[in-house]
N, C-alpha and C positions, 0 to 999 in steps of 0.2 A: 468357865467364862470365856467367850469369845472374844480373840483381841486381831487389833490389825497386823499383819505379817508385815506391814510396810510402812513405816512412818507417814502420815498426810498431813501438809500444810493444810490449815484452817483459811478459808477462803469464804468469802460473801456472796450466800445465795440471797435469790430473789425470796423466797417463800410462794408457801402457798397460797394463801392471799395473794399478795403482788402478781402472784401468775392469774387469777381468777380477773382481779379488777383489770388487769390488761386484755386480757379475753372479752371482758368486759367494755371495755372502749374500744378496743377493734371491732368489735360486732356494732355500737355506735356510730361507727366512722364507715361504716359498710354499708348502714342505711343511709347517710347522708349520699352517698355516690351512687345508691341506686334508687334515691327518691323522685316518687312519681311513677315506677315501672307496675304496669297492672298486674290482676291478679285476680282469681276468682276464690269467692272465700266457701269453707265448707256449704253454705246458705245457697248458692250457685250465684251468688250478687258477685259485679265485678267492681273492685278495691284497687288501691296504691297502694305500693311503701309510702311509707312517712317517714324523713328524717326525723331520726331520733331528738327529743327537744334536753333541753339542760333539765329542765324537772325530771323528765323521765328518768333520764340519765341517773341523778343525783339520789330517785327518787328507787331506786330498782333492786339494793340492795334488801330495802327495807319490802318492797314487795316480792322479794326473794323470800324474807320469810315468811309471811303471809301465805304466799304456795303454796310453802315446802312447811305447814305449821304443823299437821300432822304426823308427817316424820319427823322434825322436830322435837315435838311431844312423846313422842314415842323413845326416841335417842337421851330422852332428859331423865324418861322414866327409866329405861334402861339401865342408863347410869346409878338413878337408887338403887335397881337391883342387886347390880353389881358391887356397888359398896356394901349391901349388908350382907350378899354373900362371903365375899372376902373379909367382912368383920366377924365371921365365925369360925374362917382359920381353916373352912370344907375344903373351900377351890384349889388354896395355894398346895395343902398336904395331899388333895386326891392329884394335882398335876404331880407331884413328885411322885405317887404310888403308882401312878399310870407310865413315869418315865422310866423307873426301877424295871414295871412288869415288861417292858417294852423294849427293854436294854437289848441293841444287836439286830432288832423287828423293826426299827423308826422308817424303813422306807414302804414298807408293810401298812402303815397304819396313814403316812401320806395317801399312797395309791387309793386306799380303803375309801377316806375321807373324799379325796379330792371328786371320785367315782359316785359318793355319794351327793354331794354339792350340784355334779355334773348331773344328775335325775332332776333334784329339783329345778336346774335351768332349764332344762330340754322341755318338761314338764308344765310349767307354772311360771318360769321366768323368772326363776329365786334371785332377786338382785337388792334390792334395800333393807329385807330382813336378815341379809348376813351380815350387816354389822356389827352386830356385837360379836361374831366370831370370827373376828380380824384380833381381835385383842387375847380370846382366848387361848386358840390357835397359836400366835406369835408366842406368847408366854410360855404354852406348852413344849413351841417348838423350840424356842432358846434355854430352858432347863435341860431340854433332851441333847443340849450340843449342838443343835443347829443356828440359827440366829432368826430374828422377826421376819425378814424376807421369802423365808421358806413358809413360816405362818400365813403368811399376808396372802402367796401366791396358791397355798393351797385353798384360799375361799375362794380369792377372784378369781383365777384363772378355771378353777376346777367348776364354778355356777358358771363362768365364763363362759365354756366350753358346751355346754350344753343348751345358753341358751343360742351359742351361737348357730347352734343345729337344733333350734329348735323342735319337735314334732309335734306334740300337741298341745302348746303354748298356744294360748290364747290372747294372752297381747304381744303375740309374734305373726308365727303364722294364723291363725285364728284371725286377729283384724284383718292380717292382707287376703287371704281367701275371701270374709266378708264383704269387701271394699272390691274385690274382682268381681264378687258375682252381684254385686249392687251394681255392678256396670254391665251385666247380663253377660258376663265369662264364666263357662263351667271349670273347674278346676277339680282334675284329676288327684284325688285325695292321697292313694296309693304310691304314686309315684313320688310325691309330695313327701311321704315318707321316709319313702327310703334316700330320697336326698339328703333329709334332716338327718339322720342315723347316719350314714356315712360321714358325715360332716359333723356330728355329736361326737363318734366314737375315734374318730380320725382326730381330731383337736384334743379331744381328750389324752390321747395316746402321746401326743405332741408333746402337750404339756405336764403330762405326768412326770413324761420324762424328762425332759428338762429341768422341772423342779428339784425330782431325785439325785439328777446329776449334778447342781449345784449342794444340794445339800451332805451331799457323798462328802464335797469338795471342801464343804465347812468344816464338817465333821473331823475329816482327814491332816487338812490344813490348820486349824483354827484359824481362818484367814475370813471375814467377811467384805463385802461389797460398802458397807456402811461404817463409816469414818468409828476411830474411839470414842470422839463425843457423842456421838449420833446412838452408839451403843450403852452408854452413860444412864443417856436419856431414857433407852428403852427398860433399863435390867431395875432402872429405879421409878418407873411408871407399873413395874409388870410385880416388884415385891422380891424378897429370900428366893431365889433361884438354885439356892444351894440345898442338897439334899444328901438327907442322912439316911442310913441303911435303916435306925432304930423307927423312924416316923412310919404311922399305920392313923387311921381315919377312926376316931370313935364311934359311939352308937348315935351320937346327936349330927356328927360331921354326915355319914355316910347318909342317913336320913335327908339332910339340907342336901346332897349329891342328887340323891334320886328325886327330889322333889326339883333340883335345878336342871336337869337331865330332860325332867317330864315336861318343864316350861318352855323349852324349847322346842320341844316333840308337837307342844298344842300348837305353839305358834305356827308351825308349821306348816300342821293340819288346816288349820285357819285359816291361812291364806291361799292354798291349794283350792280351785275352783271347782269343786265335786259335782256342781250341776251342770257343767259344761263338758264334765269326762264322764260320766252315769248319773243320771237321776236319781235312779234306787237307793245309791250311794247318799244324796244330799238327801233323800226324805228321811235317812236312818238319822242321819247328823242333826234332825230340828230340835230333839231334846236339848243336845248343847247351848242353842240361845239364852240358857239359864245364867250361862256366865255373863256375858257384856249385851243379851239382850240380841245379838246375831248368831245363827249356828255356827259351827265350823264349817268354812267352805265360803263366807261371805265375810269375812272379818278384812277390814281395813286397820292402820294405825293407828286409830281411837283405840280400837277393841284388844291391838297385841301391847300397847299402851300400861289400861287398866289390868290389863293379865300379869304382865309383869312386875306391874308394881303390887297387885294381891300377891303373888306369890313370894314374891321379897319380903313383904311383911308376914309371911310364915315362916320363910326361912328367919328373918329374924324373930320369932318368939322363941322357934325351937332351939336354933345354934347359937346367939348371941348368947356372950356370958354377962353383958350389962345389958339388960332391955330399955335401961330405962335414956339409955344414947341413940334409939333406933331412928327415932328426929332427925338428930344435929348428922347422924351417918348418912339419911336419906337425902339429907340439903347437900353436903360434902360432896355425895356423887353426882346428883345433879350437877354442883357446880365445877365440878372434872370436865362435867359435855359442852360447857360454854364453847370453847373452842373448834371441838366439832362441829356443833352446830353453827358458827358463826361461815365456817367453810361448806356447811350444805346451803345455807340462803345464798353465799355469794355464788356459787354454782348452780342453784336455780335463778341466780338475778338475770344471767346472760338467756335462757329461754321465754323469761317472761318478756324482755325487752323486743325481744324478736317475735313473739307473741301479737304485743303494742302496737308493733312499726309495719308488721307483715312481710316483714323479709325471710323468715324462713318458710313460711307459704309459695311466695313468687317465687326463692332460689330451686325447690323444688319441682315449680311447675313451670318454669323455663328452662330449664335444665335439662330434666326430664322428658320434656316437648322435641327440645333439639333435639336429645339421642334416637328416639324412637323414629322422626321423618329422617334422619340422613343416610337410610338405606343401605345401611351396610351389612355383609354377610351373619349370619344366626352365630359362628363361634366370637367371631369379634362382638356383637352385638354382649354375647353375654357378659365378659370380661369386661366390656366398657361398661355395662349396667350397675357389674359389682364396684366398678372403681368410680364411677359415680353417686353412688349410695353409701360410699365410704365418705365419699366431702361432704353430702347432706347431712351425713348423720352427726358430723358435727354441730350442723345447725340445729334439726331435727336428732336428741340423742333417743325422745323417746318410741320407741319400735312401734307400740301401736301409731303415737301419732304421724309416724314418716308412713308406715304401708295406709295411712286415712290418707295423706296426701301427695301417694306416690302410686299406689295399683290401681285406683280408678286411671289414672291415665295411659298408665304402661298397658296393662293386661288387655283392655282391646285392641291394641294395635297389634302388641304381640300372637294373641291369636287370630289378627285379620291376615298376620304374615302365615300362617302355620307354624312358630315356634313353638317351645316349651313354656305356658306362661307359669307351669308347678317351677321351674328354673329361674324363671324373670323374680319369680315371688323368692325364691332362696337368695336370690342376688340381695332382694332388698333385708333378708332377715339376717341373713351371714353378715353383710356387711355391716348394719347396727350393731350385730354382737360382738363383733372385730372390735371398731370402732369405741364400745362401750367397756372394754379391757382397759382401757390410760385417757381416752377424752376425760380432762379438766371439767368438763360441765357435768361431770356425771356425779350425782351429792354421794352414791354411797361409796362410789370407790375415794373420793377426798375423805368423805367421814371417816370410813372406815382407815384408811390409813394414817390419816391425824389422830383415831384413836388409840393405833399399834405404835403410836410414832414414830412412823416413817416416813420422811421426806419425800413430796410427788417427785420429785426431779430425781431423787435416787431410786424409785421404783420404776422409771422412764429411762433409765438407764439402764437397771437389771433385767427388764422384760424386754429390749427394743430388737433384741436377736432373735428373741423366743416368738415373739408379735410379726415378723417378718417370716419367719418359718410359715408358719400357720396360715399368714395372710396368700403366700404363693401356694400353699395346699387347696385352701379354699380355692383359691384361682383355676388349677387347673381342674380340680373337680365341677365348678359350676362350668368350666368351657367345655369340657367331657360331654357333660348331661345336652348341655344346649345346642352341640354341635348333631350328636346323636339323638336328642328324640326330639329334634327340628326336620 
């Protein structure tokens, strides 16, 4: 059991919430002060800001979830899974059989993990479907001795990480290529690459280690970052943490394993955009529409939704010892994700509202406009690009939609100058994936850590050294490139 090495006063946080609805009327009070500045909207029509009105305002949480209803639905359905997994007794005793086999390798199986998370961001842009393995992960990693924080960091930081190098990410680089050459910029694909890869495998590196080296420090110490209440919280959200030499997985438990193992594997698959990385690849997959009606390779959170909650109700016929509670277990978990969910609408409320008003359209395209005419040298240029696309992307957190309204304007200018516009386009992908490691507006990182329970502001604390690292790596890598093939 992990305890604090240090005695802490108990002290009054803001919460998560409190943080979100204040981000939330700052982004309000942002349009008011720049109402009336134009703006041309995707349509080529030219638009205002609109100060934010009290309806809107009042009204944004509620079309927060509206949004975000999908994932929602999906995060509710998750929850039944999860509950009738763990009412079979699989999950809790295969995490201890996996802590026992592991005993002495725990830094072995982070790397592993984090490496693999790190493919599907670079990839596909794995970011709201690792949810559910913020809770996993944490659970696993506080039985093994370490605490939820080394959980938590090996999702995020490790999808983090890849997709902050993105390569053939299609709501990464993928949009912003599309959006450059819709403005009749050729973009050098190659080069394109191997930016994304040095800046995948460089972050990765980063953050491995760092994670490792805190978790060396738990292990070592029994000391963690998260107060004893906070750990209260977790060790009785997560279940028996305790493990005995005697526990082994039955025939019905290991069965429910591989069948939970395998649901995650499809969702996977699912979301993976197979007709955008080989064709051949999506014509093999049309069989699969058998399940939700879409193959693998076109599944949105309707489709990993339904998958999850079919397979939960298998896992509960096979490993439930009362079938006939598999109901009242599937409402239970559900009603676990309220709170999650309530933290992903108010964290989609603050995009929709800026959606409304049109302030994150303008903030971008005047922003944007400045930097590109103030004529300053190609290495500065780059390093302002990225440090500029770091403030957007709090407006704009979603990567497709800042490269829709960020490389149509940048990329011709940039290749009117003869710079690198495969580097102008990394400025804008690095810095959303920076960016999308602790921005508050971003639903799966609150979700996911309101479901590991962990406090944003203690996770804003334990990443804030490791996030600064990373962010002056990316720095001098995008100034490197830009200076050099400008």
């Amino acid at each position: 059991m992990i305890h604090m090495s240090v005695q802490q006063k108990t002290r009054k946080r803001l919460g998560t919430y409190g943080i979100l609805l204040l981000v939330l009327l700052f982004v309000a009070i942002c349009t008011w002060l720049t109402n009336g500045q134009p703006y041309i909207t995707d349509e080529g029509e030219q638009a205002a800001v609109m100060g934010a009105t009290f309806q809107q305002i009042i009204m944004a949480p509620i079309a927060g979830f509206h949004d975000a209803s999908e994932v929602i639905g999906f995060v509710f359905c998750l929850g039944g899974f999860l509950a009738l997994v763990n009412a079979t007794g699989a999950l809790e005793t295969g995490i201890h059989v996996l802590v026992k086999k592991l005993k002495g390798k725990e830094m072995i199986l982070v790397w592993v993990l984090m490496f693999l998370f790190s493919v599907g961001g670079t990839t596909y842009g794995m970011g709201e479907e690792t949810v559910g393995f913020y809770i996993l992960l944490a659970a696993t990693m506080t039985a093994a001795g370490m605490d939820p924080i080394v959980g938590a960091a090996t999702v995020l930081l490790g999808a983090g990480s890849g997709v902050l190098g993105s390569t053939i990410n299609p709501f990464a680089t993928g949009a912003a290529v599309d959006a450059a050459r819709s403005a009749g910029v050729e973009v050098n694909m190659g080069i394109l690459y191997l930016e994304g890869v040095i800046l995948w495998l460089g972050t990765y590196l980063i953050s491995a280690f760092g994670v490792t080296r805190y978790a060396k420090h738990v292990i070592e110490t029994k000391g963690s970052i998260l107060t004893a209440d906070q750990l209260d919280v977790c060790n009785k959200a997560y279940g028996n943490m305790e493990i005995s030499d005697e526990e082994k997985l039955t025939g019905r438990q290991k069965a429910c394993m591989i069948i939970f193992a395998l649901t995650f594997v499809v969702m996977i698959l699912g979301f993976i955009p197979w007709g955008d990385l080989n064709e051949s690849i999506a014509d093999g997959l049309a069989w699969t529409s058998i399940i939700t009606g879409n193959a693998l390779g076109s599944w949105w959170f309707d489709d990993a939704a339904t998958w999850f909650m079919l397979m939960g109700i298998i896992i509960g016929v096979i490993g439930m010892p009362d079938r006939s509670k598999m109901a009242t277990t599937i409402i239970s978990g559900i009603g676990d994700m309220i709170s999650v969910n309530v933290v992903i609408a108010l964290a989609r409320a603050t995009a929709v509202l800026m959606a409304q008003t049109g302030l994150g359209s303008w903030m971008v395209q005047a922003s944007v406009t400045a930097l590109t005419q103030s004529g300053m040298p190609a290495a500065l240029f780059g390093f302002l690009d990225y440090l500029l696309h770091i403030g957007l992307s709090f407006l704009v957190p979603s990567s497709s939609g800042l490269a829709a309204l960020s490389a149509p304007i940048v990329s011709p200018i940039v290749s009117g100058l003869n710079w690198s516009v495969e580097t102008s386009i990394m400025c804008n992908v690095a810095a959303n994936g920076l960016v999308n490691l602790f921005t508050p507006t971003c639903g799966f990182i609150m979700g996911g850590l309101a479901l590991a329970r962990i406090p944003y502001e203690t996770w804003l604390k334990w990443a804030a050294k490791l996030l600064v690292i990373i962010a002056v790596f990316v720095a001098i890598v995008l100034t490197v490139f830009m200076l050099v093939l400008s």
